[in-house]
Backbone as numpy.savetxt, mean C-alpha at the origin, in Angstrom:
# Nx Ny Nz CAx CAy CAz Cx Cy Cz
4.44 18.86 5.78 3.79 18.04 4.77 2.56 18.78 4.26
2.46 18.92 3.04 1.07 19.56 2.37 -0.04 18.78 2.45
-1.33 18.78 2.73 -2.37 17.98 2.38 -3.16 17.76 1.24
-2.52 18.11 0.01 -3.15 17.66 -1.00 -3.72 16.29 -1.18
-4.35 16.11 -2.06 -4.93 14.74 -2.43 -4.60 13.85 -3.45
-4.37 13.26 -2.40 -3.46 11.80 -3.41 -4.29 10.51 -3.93
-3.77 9.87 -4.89 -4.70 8.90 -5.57 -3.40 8.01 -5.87
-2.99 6.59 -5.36 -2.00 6.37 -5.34 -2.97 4.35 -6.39
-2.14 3.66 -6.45 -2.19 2.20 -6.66 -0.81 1.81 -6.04
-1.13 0.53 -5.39 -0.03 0.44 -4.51 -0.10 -1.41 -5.37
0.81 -2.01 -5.68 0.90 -2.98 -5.99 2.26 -3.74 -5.15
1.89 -4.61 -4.07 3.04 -5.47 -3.57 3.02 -6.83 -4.25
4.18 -6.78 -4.60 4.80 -8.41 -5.09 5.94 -8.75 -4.46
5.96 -9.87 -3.68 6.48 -10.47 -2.00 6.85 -11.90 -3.62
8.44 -11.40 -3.28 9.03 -12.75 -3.88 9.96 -13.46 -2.91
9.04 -14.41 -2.46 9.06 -15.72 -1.19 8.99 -16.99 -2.27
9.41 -17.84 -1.36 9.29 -19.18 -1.61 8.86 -20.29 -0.63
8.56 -19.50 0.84 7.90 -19.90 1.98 6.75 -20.07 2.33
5.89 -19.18 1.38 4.99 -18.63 1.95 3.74 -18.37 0.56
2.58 -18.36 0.14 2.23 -18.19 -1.19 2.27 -16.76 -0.58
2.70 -16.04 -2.23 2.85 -14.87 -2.22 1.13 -13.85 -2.07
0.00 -14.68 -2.18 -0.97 -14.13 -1.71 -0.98 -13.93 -0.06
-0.93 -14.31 0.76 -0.91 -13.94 2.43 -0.14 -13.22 2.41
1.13 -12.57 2.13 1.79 -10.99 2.02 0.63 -10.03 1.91
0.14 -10.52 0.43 -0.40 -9.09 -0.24 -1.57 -9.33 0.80
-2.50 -10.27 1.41 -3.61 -9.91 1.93 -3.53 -9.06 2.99
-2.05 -9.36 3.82 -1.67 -8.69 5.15 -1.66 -7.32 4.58
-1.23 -6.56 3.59 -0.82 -5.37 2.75 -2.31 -4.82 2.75
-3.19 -5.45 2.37 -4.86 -5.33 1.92 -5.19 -4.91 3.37
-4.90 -5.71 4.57 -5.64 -5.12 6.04 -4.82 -4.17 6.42
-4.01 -3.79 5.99 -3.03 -2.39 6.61 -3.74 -1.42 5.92
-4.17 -1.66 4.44 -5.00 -0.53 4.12 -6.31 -0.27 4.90
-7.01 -1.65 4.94 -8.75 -1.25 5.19 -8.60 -0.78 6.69
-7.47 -1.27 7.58 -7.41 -0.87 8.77 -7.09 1.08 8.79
-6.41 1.01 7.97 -6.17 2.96 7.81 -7.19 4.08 7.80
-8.33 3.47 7.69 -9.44 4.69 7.31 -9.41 5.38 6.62
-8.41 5.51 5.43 -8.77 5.95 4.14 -9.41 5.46 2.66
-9.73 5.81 1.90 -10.70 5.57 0.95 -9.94 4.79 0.23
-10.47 3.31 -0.05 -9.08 2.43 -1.13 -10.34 1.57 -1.80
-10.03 0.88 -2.70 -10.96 -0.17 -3.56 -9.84 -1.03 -4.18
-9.94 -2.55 -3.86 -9.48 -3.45 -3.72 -9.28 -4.00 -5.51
-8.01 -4.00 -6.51 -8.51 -4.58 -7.47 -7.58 -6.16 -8.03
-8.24 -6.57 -9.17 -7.16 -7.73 -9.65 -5.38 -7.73 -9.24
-4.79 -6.27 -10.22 -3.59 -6.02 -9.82 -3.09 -5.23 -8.87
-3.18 -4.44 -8.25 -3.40 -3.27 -7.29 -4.72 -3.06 -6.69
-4.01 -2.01 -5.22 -5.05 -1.15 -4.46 -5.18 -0.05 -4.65
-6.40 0.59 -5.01 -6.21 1.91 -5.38 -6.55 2.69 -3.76
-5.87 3.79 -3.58 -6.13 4.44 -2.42 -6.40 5.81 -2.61
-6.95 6.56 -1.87 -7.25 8.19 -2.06 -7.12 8.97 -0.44
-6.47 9.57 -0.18 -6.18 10.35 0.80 -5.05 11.52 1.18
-4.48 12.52 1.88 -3.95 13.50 2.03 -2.25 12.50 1.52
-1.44 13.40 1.21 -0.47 12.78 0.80 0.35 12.16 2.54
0.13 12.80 3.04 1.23 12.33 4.54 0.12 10.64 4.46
-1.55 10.94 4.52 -2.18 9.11 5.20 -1.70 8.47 4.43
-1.65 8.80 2.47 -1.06 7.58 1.90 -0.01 6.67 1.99
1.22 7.71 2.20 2.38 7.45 2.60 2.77 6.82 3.58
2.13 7.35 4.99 2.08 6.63 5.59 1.25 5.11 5.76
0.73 5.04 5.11 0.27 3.56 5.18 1.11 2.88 3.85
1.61 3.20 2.76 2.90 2.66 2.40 4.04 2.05 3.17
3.85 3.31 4.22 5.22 2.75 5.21 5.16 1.62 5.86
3.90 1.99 6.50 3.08 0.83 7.47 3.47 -0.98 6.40
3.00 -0.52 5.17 3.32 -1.79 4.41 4.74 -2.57 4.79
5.42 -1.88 4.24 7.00 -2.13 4.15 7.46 -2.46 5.69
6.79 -1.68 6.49 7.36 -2.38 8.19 7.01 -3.59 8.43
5.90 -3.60 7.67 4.94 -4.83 8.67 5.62 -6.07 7.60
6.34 -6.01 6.43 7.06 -7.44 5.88 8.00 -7.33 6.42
8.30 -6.23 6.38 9.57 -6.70 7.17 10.15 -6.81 8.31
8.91 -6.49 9.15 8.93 -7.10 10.64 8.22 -8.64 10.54
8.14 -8.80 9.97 7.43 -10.55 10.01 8.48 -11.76 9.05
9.38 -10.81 8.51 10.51 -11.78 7.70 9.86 -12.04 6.62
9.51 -11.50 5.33 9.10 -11.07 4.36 10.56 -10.80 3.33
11.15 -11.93 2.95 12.75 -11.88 2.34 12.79 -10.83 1.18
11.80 -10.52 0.62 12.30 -9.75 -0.51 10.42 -9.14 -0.99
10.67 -8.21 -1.58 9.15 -7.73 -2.32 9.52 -6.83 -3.20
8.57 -6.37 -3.83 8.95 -5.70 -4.91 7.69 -4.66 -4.70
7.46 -3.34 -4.65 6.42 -2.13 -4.45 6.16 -1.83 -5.39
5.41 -1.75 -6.55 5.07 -0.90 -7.61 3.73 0.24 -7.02
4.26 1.91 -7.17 3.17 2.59 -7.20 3.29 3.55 -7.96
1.54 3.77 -8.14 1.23 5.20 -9.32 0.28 6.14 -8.27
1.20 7.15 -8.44 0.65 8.50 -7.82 0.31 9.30 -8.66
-0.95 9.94 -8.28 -1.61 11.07 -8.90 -1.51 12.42 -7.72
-1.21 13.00 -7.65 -1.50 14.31 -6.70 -2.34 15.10 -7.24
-3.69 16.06 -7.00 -3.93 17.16 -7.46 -3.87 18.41 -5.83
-3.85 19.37 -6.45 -3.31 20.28 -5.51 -4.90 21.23 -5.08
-5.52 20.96 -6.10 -6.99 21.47 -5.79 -8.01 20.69 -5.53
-8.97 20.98 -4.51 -10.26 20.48 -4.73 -10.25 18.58 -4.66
């Protein structure tokens, strides 16, 4: 894996009918702040900044953790930026 620097927005939309679809995304919100990488919390998305393997991996982290808790369906929207320098 390269360590370039990534600048990602991670937008989860958890289409439930159990559950308000806000407590997904907040659980999504503490998987980030729990990661120790650089993120800022907004209206539609999280923006995050870190080596491409931490982002990713805390993407992953997302997607396990609904769907280890029975999370029927979601939808991921993300925008990646990579730069390779600096």
């Amino acid at each position: 894996m390269h360590s370039y620097t990534v600048n990602a927005s991670i937008q989860i939309i958890p289409i439930v009918q159990d559950r308000h679809p806000y407590e997904w995304v907040d659980e999504a919100i503490s998987i980030i702040q729990r990661s120790g990488i650089s993120y800022e919390v907004g209206p539609f998305s999280t923006v995050v900044e870190g080596t491409y393997e931490e982002v990713f991996k805390v993407i992953q982290a997302i997607d396990e953790y609904l769907l280890s808790k029975g999370c029927p369906e979601w939808i991921s929207n993300l925008q990646i930026q990579i730069r390779s320098t600096g």
